[in-house]
N, C-alpha and C positions, 0 to 999 in steps of 0.2 A: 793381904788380899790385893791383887794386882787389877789394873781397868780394866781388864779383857774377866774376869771373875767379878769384880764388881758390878759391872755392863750387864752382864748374863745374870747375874743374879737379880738385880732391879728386875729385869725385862721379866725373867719370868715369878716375878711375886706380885707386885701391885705397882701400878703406875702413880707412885707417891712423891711428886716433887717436895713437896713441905717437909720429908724428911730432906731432903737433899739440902735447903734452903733454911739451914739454921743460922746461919751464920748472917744470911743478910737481914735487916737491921731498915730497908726502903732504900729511895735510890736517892744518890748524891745530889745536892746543890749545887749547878756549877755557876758561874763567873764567866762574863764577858771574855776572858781570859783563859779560861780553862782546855787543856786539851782535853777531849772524848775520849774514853778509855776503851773501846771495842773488842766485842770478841765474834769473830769469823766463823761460819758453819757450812759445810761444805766447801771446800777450795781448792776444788777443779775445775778448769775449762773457768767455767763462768763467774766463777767465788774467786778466782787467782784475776782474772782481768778486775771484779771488782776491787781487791785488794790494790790493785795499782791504781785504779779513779780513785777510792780514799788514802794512799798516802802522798797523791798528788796535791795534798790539804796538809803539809807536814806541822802547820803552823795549829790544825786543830785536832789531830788522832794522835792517839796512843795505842799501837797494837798491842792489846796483854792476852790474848788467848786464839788458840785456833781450835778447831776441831772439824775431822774426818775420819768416816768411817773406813776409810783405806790406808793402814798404817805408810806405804812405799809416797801415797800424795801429802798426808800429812809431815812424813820427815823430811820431802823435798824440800817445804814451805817453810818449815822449821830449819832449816840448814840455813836459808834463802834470809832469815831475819834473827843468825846468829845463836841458837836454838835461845832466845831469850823468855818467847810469850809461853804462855803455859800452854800446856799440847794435852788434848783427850780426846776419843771415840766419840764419846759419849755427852752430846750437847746436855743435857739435864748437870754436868757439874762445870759447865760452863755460867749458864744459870743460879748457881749456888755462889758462886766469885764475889765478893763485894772491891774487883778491883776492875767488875767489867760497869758499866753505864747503861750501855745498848751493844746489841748485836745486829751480825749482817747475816741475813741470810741467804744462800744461793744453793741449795739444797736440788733435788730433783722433787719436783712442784706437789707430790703428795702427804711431804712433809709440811710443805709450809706452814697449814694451819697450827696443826699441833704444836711444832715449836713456837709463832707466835703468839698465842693467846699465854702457853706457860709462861713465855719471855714476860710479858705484857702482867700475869700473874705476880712474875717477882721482881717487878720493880723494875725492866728493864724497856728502852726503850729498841723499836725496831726498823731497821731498811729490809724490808722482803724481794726480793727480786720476783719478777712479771714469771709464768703469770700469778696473781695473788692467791691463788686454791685450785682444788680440781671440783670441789662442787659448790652450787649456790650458797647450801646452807653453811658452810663454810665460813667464805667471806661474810655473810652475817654475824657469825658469830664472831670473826676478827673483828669487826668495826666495835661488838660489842663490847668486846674486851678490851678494846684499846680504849674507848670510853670511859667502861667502869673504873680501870688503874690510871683514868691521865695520860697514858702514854703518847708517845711520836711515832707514828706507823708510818712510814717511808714504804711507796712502792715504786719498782724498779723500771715503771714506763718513763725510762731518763727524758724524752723530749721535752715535757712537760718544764724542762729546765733548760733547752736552749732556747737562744734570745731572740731569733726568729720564728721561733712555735710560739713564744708566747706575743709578740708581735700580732701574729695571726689572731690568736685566741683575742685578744684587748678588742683590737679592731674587729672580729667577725668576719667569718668565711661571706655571709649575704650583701655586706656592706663592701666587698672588693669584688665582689661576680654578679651582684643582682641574687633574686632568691636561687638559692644553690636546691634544687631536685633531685641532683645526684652526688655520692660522693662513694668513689669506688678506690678501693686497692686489694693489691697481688702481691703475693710473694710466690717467685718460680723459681725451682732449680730443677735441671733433669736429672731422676733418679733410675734411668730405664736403663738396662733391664733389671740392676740387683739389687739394687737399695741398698739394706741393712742385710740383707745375704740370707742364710739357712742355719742356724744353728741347733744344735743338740742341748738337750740338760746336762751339765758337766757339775763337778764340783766348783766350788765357790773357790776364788788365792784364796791362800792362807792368809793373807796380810786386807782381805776384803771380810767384816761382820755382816753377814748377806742378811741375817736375819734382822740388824738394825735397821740397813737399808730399807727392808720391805715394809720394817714400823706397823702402819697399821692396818696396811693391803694383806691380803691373802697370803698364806704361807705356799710356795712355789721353789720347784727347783731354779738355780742359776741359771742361764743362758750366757755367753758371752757377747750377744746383741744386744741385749738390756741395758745392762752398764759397763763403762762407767755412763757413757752421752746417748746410748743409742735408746732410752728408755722414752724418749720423746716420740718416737712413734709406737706408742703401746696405750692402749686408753686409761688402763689402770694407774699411770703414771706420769700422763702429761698428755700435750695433743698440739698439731700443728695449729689448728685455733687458738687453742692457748698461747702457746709461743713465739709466732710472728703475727696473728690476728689481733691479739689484745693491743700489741704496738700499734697499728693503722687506726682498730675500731678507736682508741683513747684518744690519738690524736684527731681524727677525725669529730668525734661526738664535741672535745674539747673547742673546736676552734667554731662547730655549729652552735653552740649553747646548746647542743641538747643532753637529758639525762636520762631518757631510757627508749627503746623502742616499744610500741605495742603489738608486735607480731613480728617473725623469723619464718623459713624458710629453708633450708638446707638441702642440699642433693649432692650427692659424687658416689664414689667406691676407689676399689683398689681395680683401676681397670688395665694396665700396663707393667709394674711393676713387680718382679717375681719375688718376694721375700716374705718374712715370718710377721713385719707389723700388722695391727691389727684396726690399723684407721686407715682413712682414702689416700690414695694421689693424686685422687682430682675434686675437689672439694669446690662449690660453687654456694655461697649462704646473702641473702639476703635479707634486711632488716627495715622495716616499714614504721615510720615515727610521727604520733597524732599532726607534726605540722606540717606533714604533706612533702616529705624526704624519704626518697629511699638512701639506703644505704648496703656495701657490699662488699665482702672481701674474699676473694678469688686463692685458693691454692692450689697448685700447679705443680708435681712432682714428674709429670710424663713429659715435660714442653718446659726449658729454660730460659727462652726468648723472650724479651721486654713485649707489655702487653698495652703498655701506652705510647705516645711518641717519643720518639727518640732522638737523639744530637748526633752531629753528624760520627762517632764514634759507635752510632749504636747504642748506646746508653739511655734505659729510662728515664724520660725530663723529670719522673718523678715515682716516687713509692705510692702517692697518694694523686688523684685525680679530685676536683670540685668541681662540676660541674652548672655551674650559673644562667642564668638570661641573660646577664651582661657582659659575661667572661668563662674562661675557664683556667683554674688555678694547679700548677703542676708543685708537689711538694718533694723535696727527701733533704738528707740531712746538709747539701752543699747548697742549696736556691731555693728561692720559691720564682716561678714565673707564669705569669701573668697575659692571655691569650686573649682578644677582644673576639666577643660575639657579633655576626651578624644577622640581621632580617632573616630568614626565611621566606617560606609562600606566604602571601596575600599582607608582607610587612617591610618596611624600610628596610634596605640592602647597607645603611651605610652602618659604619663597627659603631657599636654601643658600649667600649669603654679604649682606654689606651693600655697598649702590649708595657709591660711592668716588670721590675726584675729586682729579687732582694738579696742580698746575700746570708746563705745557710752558714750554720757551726759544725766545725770539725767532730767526728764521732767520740773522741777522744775528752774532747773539753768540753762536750755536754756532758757527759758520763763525769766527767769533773766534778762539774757545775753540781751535779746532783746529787752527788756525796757529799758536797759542801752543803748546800740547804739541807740536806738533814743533819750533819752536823752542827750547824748554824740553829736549825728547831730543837735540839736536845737542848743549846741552853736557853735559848728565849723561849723555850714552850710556844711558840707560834706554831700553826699549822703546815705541814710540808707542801712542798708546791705537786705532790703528786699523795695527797693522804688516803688513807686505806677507805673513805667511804667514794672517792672517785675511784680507786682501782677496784674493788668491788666493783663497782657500776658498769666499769668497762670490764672487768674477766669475765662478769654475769653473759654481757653479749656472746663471747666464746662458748660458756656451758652451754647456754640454748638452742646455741646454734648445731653444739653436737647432739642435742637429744634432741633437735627437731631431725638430725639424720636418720638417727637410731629410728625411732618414730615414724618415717620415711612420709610426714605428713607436715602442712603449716602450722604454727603454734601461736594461741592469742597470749599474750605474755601481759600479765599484771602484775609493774613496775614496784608498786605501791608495796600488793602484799605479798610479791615476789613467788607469785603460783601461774601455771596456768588456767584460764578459764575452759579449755575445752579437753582437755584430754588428762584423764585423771591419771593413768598410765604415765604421762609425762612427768608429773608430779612425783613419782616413787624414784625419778632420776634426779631430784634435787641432792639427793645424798647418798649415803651406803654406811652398811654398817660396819664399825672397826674391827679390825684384827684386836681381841685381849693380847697384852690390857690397857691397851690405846685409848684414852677418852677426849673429847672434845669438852668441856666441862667450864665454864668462868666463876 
């Protein structure tokens, strides 16, 4: 029986890891000393640059396994590291390995959950890349299961790990601006007029498992917009709030001490843009939090222009805006700078802090940096500097913010028991049910 007869067979009889997982035995002990044994899931586009942030840690990985469901990406990757690590389709016997530790996963985001809770099932520890699920109840259920097995759940909001975000975060956004009221960012690229273009239903390469891909979404013809990357603008599979919003909202919430908001807001459409995606170009969400902060992140497909100030190059001072009584702090991955406030009407005109300037981390060497903390938490079982119950906290703000779209109304959001209070409609968007014979199960 060959992977491709194997793969198929699993898929269509019961979703049985425990058969697959006889072999492991729990997860290894390591030693201060130890290389991490890792095995890679998805590696394309975004699973190949992670591959290069953890072997920039050569002193702590051991690559022993890859897997993609595109044999032509898989054998690239495979050439690329001497075909030595074990190569399969089929993450489930990746999971079966007792020569993997942990996995990385860089998947397109409607797998994430499933692969990590069975990771987390067999013994394995995980780095998930952002965003952490497509729905609320999801990420609940990762946290749980990273709980219930001890695991290390690494999620992929890398700031979290350069030394200027956490800078921020120690000291407090309020204690460098005065109380911050606002904290707003944007991601803009112009997609006018085509986007992602027009495609037909074609057959699936030969060398693409279309029906792994779709896992536990609905069964659908291919499109060649879909994938491999273009599945981020399709709702069933990912969403511009997920994927450049959860960056901002994380770092943001992270550096105000806050942990959830209690009501959202959301407005846009596809108002410009001619193609087949099925989410907006212009997306406008805002996030309302009990200590009297708003908060907001702006997405912008029609208009690529910096939406804060700029240097004299033209260039956004920052991804992230704070906006203070005493200041106003511009953030991205090269600086942070530091703008004094003054008086207003009927108040002292002289500035209320001094102009401040810190030096940012390379994109590169954070993405580093946070490969290494989580390989550095697989053996000391510490906490990672971005764990699954913060990345939860922060993709939750993205889900809501998309089903307060859907919804096309404000939503009161209760943090605690992770429901809305007003709109019971909202609530049947916390989740959806699987494609058999996908199960979410711990």
């Amino acid at each position: 029986m060959n992977r491709r007869t194997f793969s198929k067979s699993v898929a269509t009889t019961a979703f049985g890891l425990a058969a697959l997982q006889t072999s492991t035995s729990g997860a290894r002990i390591l030693g201060a000393n130890d290389r991490v044994r890792c095995g890679f899931i998805g590696i394309a586009n975004r699973g190949g640059q992670l591959i290069r942030a953890f072997e920039d840690n050569p002193d702590d990985l051991e690559l022993t396994a890859l897997c993609d469901v595109d044999s032509v990406t898989l054998g690239k990757v495979m050439e690329a590291h001497g075909n030595k690590p074990f190569a399969t389709k089929d993450f489930r016997e990746v999971l079966a390995r007792n020569d993997v530790d942990a996995i990385v996963i860089a998947t397109p985001d409607h797998w994430h959950a499933v692969m990590t809770v069975e990771a987390c099932k067999a013994g394995k520890d995980v780095y998930c890349e952002k965003p952490l699920c497509v729905t609320v109840h999801e990420g609940r259920v990762m946290v749980d299961a990273a709980r219930k097995y001890n695991r290390v759940v690494q999620v992929g909001t890398h700031r979290r790990s350069a030394p200027h975000y956490r800078k921020l975060a120690e000291t407090g956004g309020d204690k460098l601006c005065g109380f911050v009221t606002m904290a707003n960012s944007f991601h803009a690229s112009n997609h006018f007029p085509n986007g992602i273009g027009h495609c037909q239903p074609v057959a699936p390469p030969e060398t693409l498992d279309w029906d792994l891909w779709l896992g536990p979404r609905p069964e659908r013809p291919f499109q060649e917009n879909i994938a491999p990357y273009k599945f981020r603008w399709w709702h069933l599979y990912s969403s511009q709030m997920g994927n450049w919003g959860v960056h901002y909202l994380d770092a943001m919430r992270w550096i105000l001490g806050e942990t959830a908001p209690t009501s959202v807001c959301a407005m846009g459409g596809q108002y410009v843009v001619d193609d087949d995606r099925d989410i907006p170009d212009t997306l406008h969400s805002v996030f309302a939090f009990a200590s009297g902060r708003l908060m907001t992140f702006i997405h912008s497909e029609g208009t690529g222009n910096p939406m804060f100030a700029t240097d004299a190059n033209y260039r956004s001072l920052g991804e992230m805006e704070l906006r203070g009584t005493d200041g106003t702090m511009y953030i991205t991955d090269r600086h942070v700078k530091i703008y004094p406030e003054r008086g207003g009407r009927f108040t002292d005109h002289k500035p209320r802090s001094e102009a401040r300037e810190f030096p940012g981390t390379p994109l590169l060497e954070i993405e580093q940096l946070h490969a290494k903390n989580f390989l550095d938490c697989v053996r000391t079982r510490q906490k990672p500097n971005c764990d699954v119950e913060e990345g939860h906290r922060s993709t939750t703000m993205s889900h809501i913010a998309n089903i307060s779209l859907a919804m096309k109304q404000r939503l009161e959001w209760d943090a605690q028991a992770e429901r809305f209070t007003n709109c019971d409609a909202a609530n049947e968007m916390l989740h959806y049910e699987y494609r058999k014979p996908w199960k979410l199960e711990i």
